[in-house]
N, C-alpha and C positions, 0 to 999 in steps of 0.2 A: 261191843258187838251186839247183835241184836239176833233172836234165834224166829226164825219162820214157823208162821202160825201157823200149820201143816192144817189146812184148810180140807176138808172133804170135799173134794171135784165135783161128787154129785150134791145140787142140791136139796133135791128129795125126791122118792118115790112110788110111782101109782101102781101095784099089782109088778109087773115083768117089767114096766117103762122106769126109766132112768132118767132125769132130769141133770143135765150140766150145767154147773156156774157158764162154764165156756158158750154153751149156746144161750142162758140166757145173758150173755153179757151183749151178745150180737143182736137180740132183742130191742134191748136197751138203748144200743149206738143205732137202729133202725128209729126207734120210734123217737129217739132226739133229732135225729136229721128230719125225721117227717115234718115235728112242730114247730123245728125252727125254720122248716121251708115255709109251710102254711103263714109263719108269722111274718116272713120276708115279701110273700105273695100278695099279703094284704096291705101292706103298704101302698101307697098312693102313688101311679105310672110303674110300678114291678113289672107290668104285662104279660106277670103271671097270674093263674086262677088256683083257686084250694082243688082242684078237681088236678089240674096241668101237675101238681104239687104228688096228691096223691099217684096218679099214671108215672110220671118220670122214678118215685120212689119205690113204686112196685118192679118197674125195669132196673133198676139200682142193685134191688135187692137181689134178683136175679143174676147181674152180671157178678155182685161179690161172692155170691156163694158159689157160683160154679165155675168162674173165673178164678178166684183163692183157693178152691179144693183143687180145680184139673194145675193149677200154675204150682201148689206147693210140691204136689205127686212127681211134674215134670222136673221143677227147678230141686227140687230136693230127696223125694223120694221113690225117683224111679224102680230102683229095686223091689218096692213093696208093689206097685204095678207088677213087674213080673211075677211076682211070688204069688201074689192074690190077686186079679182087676180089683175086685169088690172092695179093695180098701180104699178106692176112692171116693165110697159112699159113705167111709166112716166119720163123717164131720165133726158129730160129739166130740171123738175123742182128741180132738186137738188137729193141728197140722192145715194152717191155712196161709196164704202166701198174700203178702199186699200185695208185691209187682204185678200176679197173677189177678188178682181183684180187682187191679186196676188196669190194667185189660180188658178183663171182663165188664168193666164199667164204662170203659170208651165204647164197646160195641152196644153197649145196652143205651148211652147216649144220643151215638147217631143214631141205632131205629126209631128212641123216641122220638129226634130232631126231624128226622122224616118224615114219622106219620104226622106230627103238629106243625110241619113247616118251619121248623124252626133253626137255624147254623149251628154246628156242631160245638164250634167256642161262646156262645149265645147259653146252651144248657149247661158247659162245664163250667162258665164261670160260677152260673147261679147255684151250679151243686158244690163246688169245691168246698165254700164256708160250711158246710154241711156233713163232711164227710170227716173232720179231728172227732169229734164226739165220739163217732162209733171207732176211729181208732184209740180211744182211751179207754176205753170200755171194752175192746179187743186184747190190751196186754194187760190190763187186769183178771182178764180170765185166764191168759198165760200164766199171771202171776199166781193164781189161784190153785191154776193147774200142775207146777212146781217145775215150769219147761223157761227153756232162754236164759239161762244163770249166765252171768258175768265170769272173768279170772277169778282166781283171789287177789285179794286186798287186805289193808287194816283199816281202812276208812272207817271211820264210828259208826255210819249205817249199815254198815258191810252184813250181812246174815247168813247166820249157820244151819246146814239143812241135816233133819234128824237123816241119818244114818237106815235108820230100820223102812225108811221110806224113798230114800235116793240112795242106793248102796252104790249108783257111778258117779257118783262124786265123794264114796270114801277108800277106793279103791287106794291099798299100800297102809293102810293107817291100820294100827291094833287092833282087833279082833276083839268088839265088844267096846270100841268108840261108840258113843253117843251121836257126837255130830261131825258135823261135815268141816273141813278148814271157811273160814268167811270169804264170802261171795259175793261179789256186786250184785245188786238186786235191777239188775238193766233193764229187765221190760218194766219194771218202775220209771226207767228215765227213759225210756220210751214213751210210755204213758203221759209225763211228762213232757217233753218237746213236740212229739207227733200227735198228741191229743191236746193237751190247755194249752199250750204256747202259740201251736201252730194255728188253733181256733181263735185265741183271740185276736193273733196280728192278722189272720184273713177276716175275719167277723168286723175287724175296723178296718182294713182296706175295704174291702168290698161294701163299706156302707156308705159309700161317697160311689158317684158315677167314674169309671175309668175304661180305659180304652180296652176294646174286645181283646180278649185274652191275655191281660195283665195278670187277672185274679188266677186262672191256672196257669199261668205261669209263675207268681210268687208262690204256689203252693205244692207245683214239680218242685221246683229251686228249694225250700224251705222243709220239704219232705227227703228230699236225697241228702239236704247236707246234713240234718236231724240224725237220718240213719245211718248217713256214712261216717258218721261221729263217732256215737253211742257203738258200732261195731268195731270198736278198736276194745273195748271194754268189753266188749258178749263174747264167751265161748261159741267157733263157728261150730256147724253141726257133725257130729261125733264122726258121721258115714262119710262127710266130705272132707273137712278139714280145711285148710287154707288151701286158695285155687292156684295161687302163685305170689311170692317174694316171701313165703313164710311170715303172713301178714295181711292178704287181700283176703276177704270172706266173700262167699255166694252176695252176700247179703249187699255189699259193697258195690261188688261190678254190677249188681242188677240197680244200686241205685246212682250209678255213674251216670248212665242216656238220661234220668232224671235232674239231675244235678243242672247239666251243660245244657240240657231242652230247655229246663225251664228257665237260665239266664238267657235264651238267644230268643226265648219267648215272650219275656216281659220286656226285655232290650227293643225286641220287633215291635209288639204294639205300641211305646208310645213312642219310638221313630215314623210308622206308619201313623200316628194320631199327628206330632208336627210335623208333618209332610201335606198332612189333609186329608191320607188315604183313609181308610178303614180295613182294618183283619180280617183275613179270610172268613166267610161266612157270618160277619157282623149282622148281615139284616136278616140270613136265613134264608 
């Protein structure tokens, strides 16, 4: 078993300002998606520009952040809305929602596709490869942040969380335990599938020409089945619990319409490519 580096959340600070791993891990996943757009745009016939690169990733950034804070409050933490509004402005401390971000990041595509003329499956193929990075660099600051733990297990990676620092996950056990029983370290295998795996089979799809809206749609399909996997193994959330069969998490049903989209998605464009037609909004 393996015992959790109980990592300090923050990590450092100026005067009253606090710095989080968690916000700069979001950093991080921004400014990888930036240069790997820039790099993609420069490629010969992209008929993208480094300018088109930066505007689509300043709108990006916009729809995740406020798309993942309003989507995780709604899909998960409504209660704190009541209790506080104002807790929807606490980003640092954790609490962001993909489904919700990627919401947010569809609206923030069509505006861009708008003001540059461009069809709305035309911007999300080119962002999808772009967008594993910042989900890997998103559950490692979960991981950091000591949130998303798995059941227990005996798995040899399995990790034990000190006691003095997650006391609900030693709840019933001795009084003056150390550590916690071992846990799956899931936004690990998050990190994992939704971040490197999921990047690299888009980053080589998407480096060949393929028909409009293939590339998000292997990346709906490849992101739902990711997480509807790995949630068989994650603790759902404390205040929700299983939504129905003693078994279904939040996390599950919200990436069901992902799953079944994105097969009837990548099924459709390349039916629509040998047919001759082209996908909706292919030329913009």
């Amino acid at each position: 078993m393996l015992t959790y580096p109980d990592i300090d959340p923050v990590a450092f600070q100026l005067g009253p300002l606090r710095v989080h791993w968690y916000g700069l891990m979001y950093l991080v996943g921004f400014a990888l998606g930036w240069a790997l757009g820039r790099w993609r745009a420069s490629r010969p016939g992209s008929g993208w520009t480094a300018a088109m690169v930066d505007d689509v990733i300043f709108y990006a950034v916009i729809g995740i952040i406020a798309g993942g804070r309003l989507g995780y409050m709604f899909f998960y933490g409504y209660d704190q809305i009541l209790a506080n509004p104002l807790n929807v402005l606490r980003v640092w401390e954790g609490g962001m929602s993909f489904h919700g971000g990627l919401i947010g990041v569809m609206v923030a595509i069509w505006l861009f596709g708008r003001k540059h003329g461009l069809g709305f499956f035309r911007v999300a193929d080119f962002i999808a490869p772009l967008v594993p990075p910042g989900l890997l660099a998103g559950r490692i600051g979960n991981f950091i942040n000591g949130e998303l733990w798995g059941h227990a297990t005996q798995v040899p990676w399995a990790m034990q969380l000190p006691c003095a620092r997650f006391p609900e996950y030693c709840v019933g056990l001795p009084i003056g335990t150390a550590l916690s029983p071992a846990l799956h370290p899931s936004q690990l295998y998050q990190a994992g599938l939704e971040g490197l795996v999921l990047f690299v089979v888009l980053w080589w799809f998407s480096s060949r020409p393929r028909p409009t809206m293939a590339v998000s749609g292997l990346f709906l399909l490849l992101y739902g089945l990711f997480r509807f996997s790995v949630e068989f193994v994650r603790q759902p959330d404390a205040h929700i619990g299983y939504v129905a069969f003693d078994w279904l998490t939040m996390g599950q049903l919200l990436s069901l319409p992902m799953l079944v989209g994105g097969a009837v998605m990548l099924a459709l464009a390349y039916a629509l490519r040998g047919s001759g037609r082209v996908a909706p909004d292919a030329a913009g």
